[in-house]
C-alpha positions as CSV (number, residue, x, y, z in Angstrom):
1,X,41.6,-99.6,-1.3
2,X,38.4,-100.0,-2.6
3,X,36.5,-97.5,-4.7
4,X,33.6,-97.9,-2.6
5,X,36.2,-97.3,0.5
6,X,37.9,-93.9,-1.2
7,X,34.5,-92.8,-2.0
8,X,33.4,-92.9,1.7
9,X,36.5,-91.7,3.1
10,X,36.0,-88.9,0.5
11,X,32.9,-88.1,2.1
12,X,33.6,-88.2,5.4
13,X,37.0,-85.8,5.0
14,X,34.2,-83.4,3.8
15,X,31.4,-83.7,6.4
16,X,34.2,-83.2,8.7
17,X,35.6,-80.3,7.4
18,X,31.8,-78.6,7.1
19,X,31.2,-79.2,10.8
20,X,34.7,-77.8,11.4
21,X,34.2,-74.5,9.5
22,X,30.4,-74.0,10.9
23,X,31.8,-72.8,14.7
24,X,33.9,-70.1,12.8
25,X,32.9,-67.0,10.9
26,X,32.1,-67.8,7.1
27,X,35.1,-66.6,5.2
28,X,33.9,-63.5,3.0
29,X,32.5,-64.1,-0.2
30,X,34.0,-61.8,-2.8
31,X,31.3,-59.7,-4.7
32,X,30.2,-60.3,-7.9
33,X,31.6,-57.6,-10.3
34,X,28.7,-55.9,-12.7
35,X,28.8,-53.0,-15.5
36,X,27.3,-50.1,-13.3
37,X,23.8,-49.4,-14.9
38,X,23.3,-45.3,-16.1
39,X,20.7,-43.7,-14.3
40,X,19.4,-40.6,-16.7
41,X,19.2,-37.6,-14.6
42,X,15.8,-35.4,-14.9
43,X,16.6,-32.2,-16.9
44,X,15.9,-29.2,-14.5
45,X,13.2,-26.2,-15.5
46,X,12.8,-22.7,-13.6
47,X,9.5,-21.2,-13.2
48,X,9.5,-17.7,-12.0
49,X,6.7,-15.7,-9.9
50,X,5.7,-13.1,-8.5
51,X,2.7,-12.3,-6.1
52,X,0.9,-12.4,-2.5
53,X,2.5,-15.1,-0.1
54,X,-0.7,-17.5,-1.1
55,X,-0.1,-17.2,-4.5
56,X,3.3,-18.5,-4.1
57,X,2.4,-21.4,-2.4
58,X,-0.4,-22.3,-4.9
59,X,2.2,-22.0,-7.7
60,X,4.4,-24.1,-5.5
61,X,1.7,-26.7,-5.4
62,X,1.5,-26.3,-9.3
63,X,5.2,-27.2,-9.6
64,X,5.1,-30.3,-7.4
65,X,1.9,-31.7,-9.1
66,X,3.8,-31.7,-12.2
67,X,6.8,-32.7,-10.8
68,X,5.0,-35.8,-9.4
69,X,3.9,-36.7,-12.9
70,X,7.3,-36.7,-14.5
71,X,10.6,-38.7,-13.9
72,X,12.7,-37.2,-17.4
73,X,12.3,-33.2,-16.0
74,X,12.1,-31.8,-12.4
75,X,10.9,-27.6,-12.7
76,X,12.4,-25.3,-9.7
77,X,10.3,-22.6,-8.7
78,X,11.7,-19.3,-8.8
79,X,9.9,-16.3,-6.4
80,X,9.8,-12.4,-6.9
81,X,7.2,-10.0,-4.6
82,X,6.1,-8.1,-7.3
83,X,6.5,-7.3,-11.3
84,X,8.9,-4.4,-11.1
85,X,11.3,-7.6,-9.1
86,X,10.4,-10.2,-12.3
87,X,10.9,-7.3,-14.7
88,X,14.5,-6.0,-13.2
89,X,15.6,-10.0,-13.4
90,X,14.5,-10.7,-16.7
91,X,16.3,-7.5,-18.6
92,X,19.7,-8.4,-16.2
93,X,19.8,-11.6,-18.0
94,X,18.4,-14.0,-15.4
95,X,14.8,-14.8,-16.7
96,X,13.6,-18.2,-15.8
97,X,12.7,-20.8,-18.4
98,X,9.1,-19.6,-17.8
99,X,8.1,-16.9,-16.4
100,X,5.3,-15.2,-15.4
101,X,5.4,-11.2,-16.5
102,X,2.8,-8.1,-16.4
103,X,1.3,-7.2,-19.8
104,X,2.7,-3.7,-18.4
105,X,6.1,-4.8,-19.2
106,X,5.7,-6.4,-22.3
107,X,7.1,-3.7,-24.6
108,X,10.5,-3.9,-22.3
109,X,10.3,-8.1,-22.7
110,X,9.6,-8.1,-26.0
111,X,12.4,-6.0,-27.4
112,X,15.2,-7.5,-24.9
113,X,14.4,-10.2,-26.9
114,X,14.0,-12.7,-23.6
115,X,10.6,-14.3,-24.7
116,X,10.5,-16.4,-28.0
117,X,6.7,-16.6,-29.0
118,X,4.4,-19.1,-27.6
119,X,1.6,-19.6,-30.1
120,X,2.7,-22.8,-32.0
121,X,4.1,-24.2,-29.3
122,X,0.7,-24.5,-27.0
123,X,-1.1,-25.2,-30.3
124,X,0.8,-28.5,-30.4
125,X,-0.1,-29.2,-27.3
126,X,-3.9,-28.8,-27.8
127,X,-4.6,-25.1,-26.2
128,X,-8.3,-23.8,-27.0
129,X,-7.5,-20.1,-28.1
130,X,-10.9,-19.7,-29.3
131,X,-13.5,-20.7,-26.6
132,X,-11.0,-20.3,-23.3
133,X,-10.1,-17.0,-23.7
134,X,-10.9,-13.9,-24.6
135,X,-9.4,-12.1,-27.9
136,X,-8.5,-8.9,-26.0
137,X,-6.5,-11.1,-23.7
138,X,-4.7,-12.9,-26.6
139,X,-4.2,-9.8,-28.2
140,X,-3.0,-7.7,-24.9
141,X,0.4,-10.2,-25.5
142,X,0.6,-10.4,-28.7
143,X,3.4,-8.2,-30.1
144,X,5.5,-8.3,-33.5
145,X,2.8,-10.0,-34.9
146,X,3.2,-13.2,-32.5
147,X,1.7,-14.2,-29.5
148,X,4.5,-13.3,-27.0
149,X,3.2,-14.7,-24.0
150,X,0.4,-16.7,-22.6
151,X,-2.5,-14.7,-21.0
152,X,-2.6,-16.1,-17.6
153,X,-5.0,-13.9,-15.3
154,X,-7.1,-10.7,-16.2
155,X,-8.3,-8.4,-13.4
156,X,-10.2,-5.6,-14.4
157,X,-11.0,-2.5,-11.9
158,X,-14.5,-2.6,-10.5
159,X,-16.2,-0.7,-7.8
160,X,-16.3,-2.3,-4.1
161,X,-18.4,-1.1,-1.7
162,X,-19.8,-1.5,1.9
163,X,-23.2,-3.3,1.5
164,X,-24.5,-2.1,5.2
165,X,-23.7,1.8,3.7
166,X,-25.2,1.2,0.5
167,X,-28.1,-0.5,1.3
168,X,-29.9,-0.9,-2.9
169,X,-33.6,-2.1,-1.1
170,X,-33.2,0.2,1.7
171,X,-32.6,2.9,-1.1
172,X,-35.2,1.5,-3.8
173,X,-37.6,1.8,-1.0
174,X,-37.0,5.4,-0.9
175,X,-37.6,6.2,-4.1
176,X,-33.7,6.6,-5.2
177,X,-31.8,5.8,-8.3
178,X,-30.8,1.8,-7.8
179,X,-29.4,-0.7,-10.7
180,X,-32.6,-2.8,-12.0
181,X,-33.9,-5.9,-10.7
182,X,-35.1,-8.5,-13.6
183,X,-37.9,-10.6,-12.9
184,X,-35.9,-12.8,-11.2
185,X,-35.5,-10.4,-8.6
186,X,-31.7,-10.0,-9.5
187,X,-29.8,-7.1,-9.7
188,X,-28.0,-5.9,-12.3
189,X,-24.5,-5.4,-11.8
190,X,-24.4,-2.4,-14.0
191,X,-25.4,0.9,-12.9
192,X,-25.2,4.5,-14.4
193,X,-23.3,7.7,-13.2
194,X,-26.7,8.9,-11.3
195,X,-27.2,5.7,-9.4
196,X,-23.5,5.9,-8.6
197,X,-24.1,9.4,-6.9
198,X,-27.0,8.4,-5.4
199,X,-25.5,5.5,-3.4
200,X,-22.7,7.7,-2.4
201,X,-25.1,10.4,-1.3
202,X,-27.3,7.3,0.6
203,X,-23.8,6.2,2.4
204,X,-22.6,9.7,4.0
205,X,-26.8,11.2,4.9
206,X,-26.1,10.5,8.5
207,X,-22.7,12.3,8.3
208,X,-20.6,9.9,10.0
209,X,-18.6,8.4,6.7
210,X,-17.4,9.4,3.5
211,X,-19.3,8.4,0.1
212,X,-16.2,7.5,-2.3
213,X,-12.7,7.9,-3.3
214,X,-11.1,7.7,-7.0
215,X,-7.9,7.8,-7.2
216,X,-6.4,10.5,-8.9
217,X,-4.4,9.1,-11.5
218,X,-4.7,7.9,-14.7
219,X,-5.5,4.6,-14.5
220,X,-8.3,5.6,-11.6
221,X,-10.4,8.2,-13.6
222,X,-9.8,6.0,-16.8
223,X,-12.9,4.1,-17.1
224,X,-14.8,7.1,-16.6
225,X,-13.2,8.7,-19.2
226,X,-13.8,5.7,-21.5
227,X,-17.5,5.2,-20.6
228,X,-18.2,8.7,-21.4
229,X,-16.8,8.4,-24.7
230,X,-13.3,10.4,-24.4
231,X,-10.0,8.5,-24.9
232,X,-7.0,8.7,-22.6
233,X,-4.3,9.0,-25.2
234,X,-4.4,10.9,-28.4
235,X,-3.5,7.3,-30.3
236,X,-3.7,3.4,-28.4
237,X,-0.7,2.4,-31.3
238,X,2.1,5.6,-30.6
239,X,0.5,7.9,-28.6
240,X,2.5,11.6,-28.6
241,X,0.2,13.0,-26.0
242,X,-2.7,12.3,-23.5
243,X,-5.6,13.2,-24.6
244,X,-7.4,15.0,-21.8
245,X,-8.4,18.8,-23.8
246,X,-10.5,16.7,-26.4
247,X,-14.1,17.3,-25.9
248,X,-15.2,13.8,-25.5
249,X,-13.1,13.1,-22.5
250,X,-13.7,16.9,-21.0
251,X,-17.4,16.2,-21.3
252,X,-16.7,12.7,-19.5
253,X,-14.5,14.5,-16.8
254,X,-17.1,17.3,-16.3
255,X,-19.7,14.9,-15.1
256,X,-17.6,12.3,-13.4
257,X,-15.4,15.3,-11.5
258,X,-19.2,16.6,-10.3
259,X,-19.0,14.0,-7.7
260,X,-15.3,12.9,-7.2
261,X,-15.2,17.0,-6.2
262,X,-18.3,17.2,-4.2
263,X,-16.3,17.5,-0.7
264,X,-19.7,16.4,1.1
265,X,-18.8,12.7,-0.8
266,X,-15.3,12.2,-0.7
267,X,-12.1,12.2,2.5
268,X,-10.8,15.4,3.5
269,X,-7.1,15.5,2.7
270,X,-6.6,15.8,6.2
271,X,-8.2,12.3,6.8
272,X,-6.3,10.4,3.6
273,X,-3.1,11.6,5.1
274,X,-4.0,9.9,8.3
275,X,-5.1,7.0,6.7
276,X,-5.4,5.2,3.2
277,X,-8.4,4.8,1.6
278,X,-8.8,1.2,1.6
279,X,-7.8,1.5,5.7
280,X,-10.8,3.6,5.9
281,X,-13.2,1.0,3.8
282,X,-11.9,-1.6,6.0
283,X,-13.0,0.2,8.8
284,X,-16.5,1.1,7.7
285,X,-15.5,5.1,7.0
286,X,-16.2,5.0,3.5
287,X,-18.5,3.4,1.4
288,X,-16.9,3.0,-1.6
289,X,-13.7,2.4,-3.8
290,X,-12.4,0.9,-7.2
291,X,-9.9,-1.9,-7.0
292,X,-8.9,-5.0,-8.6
293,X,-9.2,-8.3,-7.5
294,X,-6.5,-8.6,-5.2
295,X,-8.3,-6.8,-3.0
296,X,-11.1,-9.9,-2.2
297,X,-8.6,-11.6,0.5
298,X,-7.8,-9.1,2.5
299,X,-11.4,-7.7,2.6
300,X,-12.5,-11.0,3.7
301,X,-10.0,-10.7,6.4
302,X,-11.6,-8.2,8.0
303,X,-14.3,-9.0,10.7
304,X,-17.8,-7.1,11.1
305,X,-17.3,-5.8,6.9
306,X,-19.4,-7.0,4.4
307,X,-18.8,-6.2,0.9
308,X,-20.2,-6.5,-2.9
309,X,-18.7,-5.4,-6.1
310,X,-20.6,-3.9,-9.1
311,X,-19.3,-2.3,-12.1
312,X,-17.3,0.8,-12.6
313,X,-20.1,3.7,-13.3
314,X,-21.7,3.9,-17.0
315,X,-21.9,7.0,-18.6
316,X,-22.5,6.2,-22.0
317,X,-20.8,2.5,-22.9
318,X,-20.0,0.1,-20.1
319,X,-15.8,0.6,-19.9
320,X,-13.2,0.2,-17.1
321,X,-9.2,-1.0,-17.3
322,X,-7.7,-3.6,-16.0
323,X,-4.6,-6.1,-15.3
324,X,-3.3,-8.7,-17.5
325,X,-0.3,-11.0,-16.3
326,X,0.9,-13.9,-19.1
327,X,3.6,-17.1,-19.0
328,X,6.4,-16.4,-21.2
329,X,9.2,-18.6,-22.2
330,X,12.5,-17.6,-22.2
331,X,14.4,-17.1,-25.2
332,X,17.5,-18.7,-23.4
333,X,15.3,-21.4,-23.0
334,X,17.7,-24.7,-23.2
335,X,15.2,-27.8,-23.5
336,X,11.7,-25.6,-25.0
337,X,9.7,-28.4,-25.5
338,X,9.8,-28.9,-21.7
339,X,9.1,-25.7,-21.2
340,X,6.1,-25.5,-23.4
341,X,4.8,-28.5,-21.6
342,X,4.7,-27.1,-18.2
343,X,3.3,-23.9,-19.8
344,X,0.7,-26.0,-21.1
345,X,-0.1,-27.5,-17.8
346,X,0.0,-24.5,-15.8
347,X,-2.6,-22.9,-18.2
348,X,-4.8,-26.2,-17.4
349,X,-7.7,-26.2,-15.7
350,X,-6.9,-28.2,-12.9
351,X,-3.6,-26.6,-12.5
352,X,-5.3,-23.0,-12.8
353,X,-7.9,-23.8,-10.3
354,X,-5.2,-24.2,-7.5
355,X,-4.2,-20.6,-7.8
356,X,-7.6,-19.4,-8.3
357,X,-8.6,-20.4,-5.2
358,X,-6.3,-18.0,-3.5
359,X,-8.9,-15.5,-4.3
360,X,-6.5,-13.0,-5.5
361,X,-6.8,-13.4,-9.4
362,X,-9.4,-13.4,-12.7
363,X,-8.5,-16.6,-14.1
364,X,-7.9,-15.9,-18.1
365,X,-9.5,-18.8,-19.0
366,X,-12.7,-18.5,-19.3
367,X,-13.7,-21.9,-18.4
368,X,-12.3,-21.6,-14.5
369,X,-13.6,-17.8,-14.6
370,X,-17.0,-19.4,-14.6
371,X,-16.5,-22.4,-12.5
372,X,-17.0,-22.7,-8.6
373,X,-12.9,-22.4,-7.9
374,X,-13.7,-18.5,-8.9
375,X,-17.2,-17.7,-8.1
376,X,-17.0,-19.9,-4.9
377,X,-21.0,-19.6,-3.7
378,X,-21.5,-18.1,-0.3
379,X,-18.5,-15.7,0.0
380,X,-18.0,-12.6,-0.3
381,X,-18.0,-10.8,-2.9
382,X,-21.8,-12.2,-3.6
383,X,-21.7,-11.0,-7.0
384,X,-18.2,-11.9,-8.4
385,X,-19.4,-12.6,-11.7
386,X,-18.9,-8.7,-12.3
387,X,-15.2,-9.2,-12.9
388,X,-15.8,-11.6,-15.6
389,X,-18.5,-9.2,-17.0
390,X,-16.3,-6.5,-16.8
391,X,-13.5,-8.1,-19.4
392,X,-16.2,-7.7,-21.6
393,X,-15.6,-3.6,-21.4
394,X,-12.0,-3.3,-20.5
395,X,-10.2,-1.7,-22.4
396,X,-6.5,-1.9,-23.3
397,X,-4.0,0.5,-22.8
398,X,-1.4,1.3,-25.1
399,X,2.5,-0.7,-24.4
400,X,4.8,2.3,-22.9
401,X,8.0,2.3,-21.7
402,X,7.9,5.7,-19.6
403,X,4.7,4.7,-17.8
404,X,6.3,5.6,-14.4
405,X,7.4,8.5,-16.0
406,X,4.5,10.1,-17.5
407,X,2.3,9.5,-14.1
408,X,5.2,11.6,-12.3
409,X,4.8,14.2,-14.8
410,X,1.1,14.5,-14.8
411,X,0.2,13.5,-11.3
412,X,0.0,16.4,-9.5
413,X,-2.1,18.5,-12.5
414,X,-4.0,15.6,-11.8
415,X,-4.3,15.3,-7.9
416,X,-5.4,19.2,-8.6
417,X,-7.9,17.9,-11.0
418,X,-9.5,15.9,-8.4
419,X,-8.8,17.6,-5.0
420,X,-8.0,21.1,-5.2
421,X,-10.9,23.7,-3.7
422,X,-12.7,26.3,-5.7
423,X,-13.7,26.7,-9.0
424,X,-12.0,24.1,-11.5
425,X,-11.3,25.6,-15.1
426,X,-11.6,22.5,-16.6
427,X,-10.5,23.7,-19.9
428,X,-6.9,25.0,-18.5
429,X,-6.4,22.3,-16.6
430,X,-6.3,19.6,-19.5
431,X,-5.1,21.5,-22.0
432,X,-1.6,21.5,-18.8
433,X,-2.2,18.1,-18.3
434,X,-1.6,17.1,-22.0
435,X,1.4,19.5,-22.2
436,X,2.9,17.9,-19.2
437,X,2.5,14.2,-21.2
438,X,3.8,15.9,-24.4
439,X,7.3,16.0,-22.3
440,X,7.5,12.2,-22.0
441,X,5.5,10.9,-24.5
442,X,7.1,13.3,-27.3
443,X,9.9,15.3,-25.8
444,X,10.8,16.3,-29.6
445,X,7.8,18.4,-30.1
446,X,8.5,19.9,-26.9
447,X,10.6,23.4,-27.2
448,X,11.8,25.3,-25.2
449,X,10.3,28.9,-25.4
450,X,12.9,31.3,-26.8
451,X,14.0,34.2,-24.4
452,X,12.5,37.1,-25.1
453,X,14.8,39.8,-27.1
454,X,16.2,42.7,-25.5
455,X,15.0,46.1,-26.2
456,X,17.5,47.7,-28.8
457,X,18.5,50.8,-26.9
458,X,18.6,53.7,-29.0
């Protein structure tokens, strides 16, 4: 045979076999082996919270914007409903990477030793300490020394009130003590002790509502206290004692308690156990209280109210207190550098503006304080730029770790203070309230008064 012949019987075996083969299934093909390439998995970060249900979700949306920008680290958010929830997990041991924590708290974070200090770390990463935020603010979590934590939001206590009850032109127009117009035609949102009385006056002259409530604790007659040029505690670094019997902060509480007394201005008790005092500014019963900024939400939530805020009252030196809250990183931090990154962002403008326009916090940086994501033209409260005003005055409490326990101790001497009927001896009454403090603040001073001897009998 031929080579020509065997090549073409060659090929014709083949085509036959092909034609065969193609009315059965292909026989399977056996896959190719390969080395398995590694996939790195992200490194995991917990960020823990606490808050209002909105703020939540806005610190939710934080998380997932930075999650979106990162393959190498995924952060988990963590939730708590308030501080005393974030404090009680921290000091158990189970303190997220970062966390957000109350300035409050800081003396019990700082010596569990669950924060590591946060200064060089955001310096690193470019953090404006100088411009953005406010040295009280930095200082408020410094501790040791060290910046401790990151000032996150500042809400100082300002005075809300009803702007159909106190009506400033309506008043002016009469002749009454009003906060100055410039010659813009704006009005100051500053005013003194007198123009304070004379709203609340204005607010109850038809007898149907109540002028204002302070609360009567500490932290509500505080900025009164300050303003008039009286201190609180008898020292802001280790304070043994309030400091309520001095004559700066009697003189304060003489004129401030003129009105918070004055039962023609302020609920019956019989009313505030039926209802709370913000329930009765909600529903247009009284014309005035102090909060914080927390309050803006739900006051906008309320149909047929229309509100303002203005500063706390000046007696002497514009003054008022305040809330602080700061990011903190944990000491059991495992990869820090990613935590200090996410700090960094959260602390960003456009990541703080998400959670500013909750309306429920004082952004700490200043930057977003003053922006629209804060001031937000054309709601309520018109003049919000009082809270960032108010910083200005606030001042700082001293760190304690038996706050709860001193306001037990002191709180009904000073519900009596502020509500009880007749004549007030102001001088007895602080000289008990700053014994009463004496028992927590300095419990070794306090002894116990010996029992008096028995008459020798003859």
């Amino acid at each position: 045979m031929t080579r020509r012949l065997i090549a073409m019987t060659s090929a014709l075996v083949l085509s036959l076999g092909l034609a065969a083969c193609s009315d059965d299934e292909p026989p399977p093909r056996e896959k190719p082996t390969s080395k398995p390439t590694s996939v790195e998995q992200p490194r995991t970060l917990t960020f823990g919270a606490f808050g209002h249900p909105a703020e939540l979700k806005a610190f939710d949306q934080v998380v997932d914007s930075f999650n979106a920008s990162s393959q190498t680290r995924q952060v988990e958010l963590v939730t708590w409903n308030n501080h005393e929830q974030a404090l009680e997990a921290v000091l158990a041991g189970d303190a997220p990477d970062v966390f957000l924590t109350a300035r409050r708290d800081l003396m019990d974070v700082a010596e569990s030793k669950t924060t590591r200090p946060v200064s060089l770390l955001l310096d690193e990463r470019g953090i404006d300490f100088g411009d953005r935020y406010s040295r009280d603010a930095l200082e408020a979590f410094s501790y040791d020394d060290d910046l401790q934590c990151m000032p996150y939001s500042v809400s100082p206590m300002v005075m809300y009130f009803n702007t159909e009850l106190v009506d400033f032109e309506k008043m002016e127009r009469r002749e009454l003590d009003v906060p100055s117009v410039d010659d813009e035609g704006v009005r100051s949102d500053r005013w003194t002790l007198a123009e304070f009385a004379a709203a609340a006056q204005f607010a109850t002259r038809r007898g149907k509502v109540d002028g204002v409530w302070i609360e009567p604790t500490l932290r509500g007659l505080a900025p009164f206290i300050y303003s008039g040029g009286g201190q609180v505690f008898d020292d802001d670094n280790d304070p043994k004692s309030l400091d309520f019997a001095a004559d700066g902060t009697r003189s304060a509480l003489d004129q401030t308690l003129t009105i918070l007394r004055d039962t023609t201005l302020t609920p019956s008790a019989e009313e505030l156990r039926e209802a709370t005092s913000l329930q009765l500014f909600k529903r247009g019963k009284l014309a005035m209280i102090a909060g914080f900024r927390d309050l803006v939400p739900e006051l906008r939530a309320v149909d047929d109210l229309s509100f303002d805020t203005i500063s706390m009252p000046v007696i002497e030196t514009p003054a008022t207190v305040g809330d602080i809250d700061g990011l903190c990183i944990s000491a059991d931090a495992e990869f820090v550098n990613d935590a200090a990154d996410f700090m960094a962002y959260a602390v960003s403008d456009a990541a703080l503006e998400i959670v500013t326009r909750t309306g429920y916090i004082v952004p700490a940086n200043t930057e977003v304080a003053g922006s629209e994501a804060f001031l937000w033209p054309g709601r309520e409260p018109e003049h919000a730029t009082v809270f960032n005003s108010a910083i200005r005055g606030m001042v700082i409490p001293p760190l304690l770790t038996t706050g709860n326990e001193l306001e037990a101790a002191v709180g009904p001497l000073l519900d009596d203070l502020v509500t009880s009927p007749g004549v007030l001896d102001l001088d007895l009454a602080t000289e008990e309230i700053d014994n009463a403090s004496r028992t927590i603040l300095d419990p070794e001073s306090v002894t116990e008064s010996p029992e008096p001897s028995e008459s020798p009998t003859e």
